[in-house]
N, C-alpha and C positions, 0 to 999 in steps of 0.2 A: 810187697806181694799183692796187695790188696790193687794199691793202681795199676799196677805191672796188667791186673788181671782186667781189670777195668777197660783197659785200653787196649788192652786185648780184644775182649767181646765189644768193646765199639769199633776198634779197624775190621772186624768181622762180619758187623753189622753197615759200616758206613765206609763201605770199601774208596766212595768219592771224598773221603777224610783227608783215613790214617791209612786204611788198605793193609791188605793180607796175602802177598802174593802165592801162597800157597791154597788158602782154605774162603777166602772171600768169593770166588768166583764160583765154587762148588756150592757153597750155602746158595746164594741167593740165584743160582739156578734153577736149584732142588726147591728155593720160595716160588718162584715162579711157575716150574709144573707145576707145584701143588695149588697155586691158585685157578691157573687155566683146568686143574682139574674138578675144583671144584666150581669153577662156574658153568663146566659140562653136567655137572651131575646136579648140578641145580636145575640147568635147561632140562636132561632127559627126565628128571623128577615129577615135572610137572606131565608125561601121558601117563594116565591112571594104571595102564595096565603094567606099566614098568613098575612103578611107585609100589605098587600093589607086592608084587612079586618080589621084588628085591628091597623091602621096605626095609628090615634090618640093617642091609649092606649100607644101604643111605643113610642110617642114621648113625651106624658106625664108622663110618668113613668121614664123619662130620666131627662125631668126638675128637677121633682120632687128631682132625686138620685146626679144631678150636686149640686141642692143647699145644700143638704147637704153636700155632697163631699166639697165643697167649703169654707159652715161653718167651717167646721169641717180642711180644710186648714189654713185659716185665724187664729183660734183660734192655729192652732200648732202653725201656724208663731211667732204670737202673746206671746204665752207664751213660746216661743221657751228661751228666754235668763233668762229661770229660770235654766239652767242649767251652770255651772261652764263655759264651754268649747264657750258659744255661752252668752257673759254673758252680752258684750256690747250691748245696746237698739239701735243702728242701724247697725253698722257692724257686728253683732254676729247673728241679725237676718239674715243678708245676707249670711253670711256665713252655718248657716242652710238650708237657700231656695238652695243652690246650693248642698248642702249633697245627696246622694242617697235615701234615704228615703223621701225626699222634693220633688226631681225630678220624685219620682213614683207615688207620691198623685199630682204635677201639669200634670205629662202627662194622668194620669186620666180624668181630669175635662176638659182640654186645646182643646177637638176636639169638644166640644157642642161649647163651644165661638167662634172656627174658622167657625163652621157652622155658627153660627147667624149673625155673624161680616161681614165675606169676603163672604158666600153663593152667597149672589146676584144672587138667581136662579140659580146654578150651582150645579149639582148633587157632594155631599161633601161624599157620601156612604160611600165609600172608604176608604177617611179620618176618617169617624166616625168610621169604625170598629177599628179604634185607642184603640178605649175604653173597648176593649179585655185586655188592658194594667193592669186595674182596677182591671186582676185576680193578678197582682205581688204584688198587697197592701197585698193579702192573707199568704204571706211569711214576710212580714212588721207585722202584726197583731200575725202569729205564732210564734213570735222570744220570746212572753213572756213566750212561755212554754217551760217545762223543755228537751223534746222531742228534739224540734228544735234546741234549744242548742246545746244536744248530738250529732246532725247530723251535724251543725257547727262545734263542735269540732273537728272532725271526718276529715272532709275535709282539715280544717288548718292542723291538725296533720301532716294527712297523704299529704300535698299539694303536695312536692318535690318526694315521691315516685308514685305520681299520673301523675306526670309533665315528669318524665323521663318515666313512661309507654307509655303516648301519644305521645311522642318522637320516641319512638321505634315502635307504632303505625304508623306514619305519615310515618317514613323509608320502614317501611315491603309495606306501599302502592304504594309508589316509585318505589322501589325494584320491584315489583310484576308487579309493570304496564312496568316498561322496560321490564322483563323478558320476559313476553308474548306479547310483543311487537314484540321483534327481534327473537320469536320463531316462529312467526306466518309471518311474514317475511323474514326469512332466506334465502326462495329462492328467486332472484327479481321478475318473470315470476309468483309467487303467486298474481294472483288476486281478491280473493276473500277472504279474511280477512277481518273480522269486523269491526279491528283495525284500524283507520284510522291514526291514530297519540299516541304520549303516553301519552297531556292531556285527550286526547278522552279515552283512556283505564286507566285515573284515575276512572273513573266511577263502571270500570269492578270490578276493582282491592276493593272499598270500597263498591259496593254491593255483590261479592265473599264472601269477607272476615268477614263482617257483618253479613255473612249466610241469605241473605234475598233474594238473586237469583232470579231475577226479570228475565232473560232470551232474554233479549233485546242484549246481545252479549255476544258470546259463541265462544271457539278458535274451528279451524276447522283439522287444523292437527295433526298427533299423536303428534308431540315433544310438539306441545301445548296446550294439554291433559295433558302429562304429568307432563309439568307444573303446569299446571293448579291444580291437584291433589295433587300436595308438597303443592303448594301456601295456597288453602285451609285449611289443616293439621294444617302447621306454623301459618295460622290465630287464626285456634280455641284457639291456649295455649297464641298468645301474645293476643286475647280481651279476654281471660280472667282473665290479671293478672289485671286490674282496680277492676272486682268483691272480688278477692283473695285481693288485697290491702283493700279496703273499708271493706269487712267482717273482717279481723283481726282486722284494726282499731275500730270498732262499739263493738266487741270482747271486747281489750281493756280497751274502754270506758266501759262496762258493768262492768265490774273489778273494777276500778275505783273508779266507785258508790256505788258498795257494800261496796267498801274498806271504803268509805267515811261514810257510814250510822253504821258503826260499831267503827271508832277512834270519839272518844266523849273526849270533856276536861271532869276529873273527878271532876273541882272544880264549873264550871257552867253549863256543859252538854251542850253545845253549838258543834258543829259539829268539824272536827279540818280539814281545809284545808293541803292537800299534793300532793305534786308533784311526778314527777317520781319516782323521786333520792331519797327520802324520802322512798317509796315504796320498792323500790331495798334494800336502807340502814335494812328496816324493815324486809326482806329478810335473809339479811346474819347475 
């Protein structure tokens, strides 16, 4: 009875497990408004005059959403070592609590009890908009669907082609902030450059090249115009080789799925998993 029930409240909770096709889909729906609700009521929290007036509501509505959050922790923990990988009844659950998924449902719940706990009259605001945290459960909850997946997959794929774009990213800002550093400098007797330094002109260099030109410094001689106008150019093609990266791979991935939804075993009709190589091989 005991595991019966165990494995119960983990196909419950980890419907991308063991699943529950009756009650799994209801729960982590009903998880899901209540987070999108309370990160609305965190957002309207903050105008004074709402806060003000409906102060109660908000802080009952928060009780209310920890205890569940809570439950609903306990019970992971709890049925956490139905799982192969966490399988010891006290090390395996510790070793759960410390997973990333463990850590995004405690820092959920963890700023109501610092409030109630340590408060002692001490405005803990601050702290509690912690609980803005409670929207990353929403990326925990969508990993059962298929979507999510693909957009996982996507990113592992493509990790090392994404890794050396940002690399080349971080240079070109470098690059860009010395350039118009020492262009706007050149002569010593220039005194009136923006540029006070070349962390200072890290700024320039990632909101240029971001294209988001906020205009809070702007070079003031021709060579630094000049610059300035190459700099730009070079930004636009290296941001946007992360987009170029990610669209082929999602591309890819589209492929992929088709390919999958059409090789069928012909003795049980069951799907037939394949990989690249498999795919190429199918090719030639």
């Amino acid at each position: 009875m005991y595991h019966a029930s165990k494995k119960k409240v983990h196909g419950l909770l980890h419907p991308e497990i063991v699943g529950d096709k009756n009650w799994d889909k209801v729960i982590n729906v009903f998880i899901i408004i209540l987070i999108i609700l309370n990160v609305i009521a965190v957002i309207i929290e903050t105008v004074d005059s709402i806060h003000n007036r409906y102060k109660n509501f908000f802080y009952y509505f928060d009780l209310v959403s920890v205890i569940i959050f809570t439950i609903e922790y306990i019970l992971r923990v709890w049925s956490s070592n139905h799982e192969e990988k966490y399988k010891h009844s006290v090390w395996g659950r510790l070793k759960y609590m410390v997973s990333w998924g463990a850590l995004i449902d405690l820092v959920a719940i963890l700023p109501f009890f610092l409030h109630i706990f340590f408060g002692l009259g001490i405005d803990f605001r601050q702290i509690r908009m912690l609980r803005l945290a409670r929207v990353f459960r929403l990326f925990r909850l969508t990993a059962y669907t298929k979507s999510a997946h693909m957009i996982a997959n996507v990113f592992r794929k493509r990790a090392s082609e994404l890794a050396v774009s940002f690399v080349l990213v971080i240079f070109l800002i470098i690059i860009s902030s010395c350039i118009i550093y020492f262009a706007e400098h050149l002569y010593p007797d220039q005194k009136t450059s923006q540029f006070s330094s070349i962390p200072a002109t890290l700024w320039w260099a990632v909101v240029t090249l971001t294209t988001t030109g906020y205009g809070d410094m702007y070079p003031l001689t021709a060579l630094g115009k000049a610059m300035a106008g190459v700099i730009m150019l070079t930004g636009v093609a290296f941001f946007a080789l992360p987009a170029g990266i990610l669209s082929a791979g999602f591309l890819e991935e589209f492929r992929l799925d088709r390919v999958k939804k059409t090789h069928r075993c012909p003795s049980c009709g069951e799907h037939i998993e394949l990989d690249d190589h498999d795919h190429r091989t199918d090719k030639l």
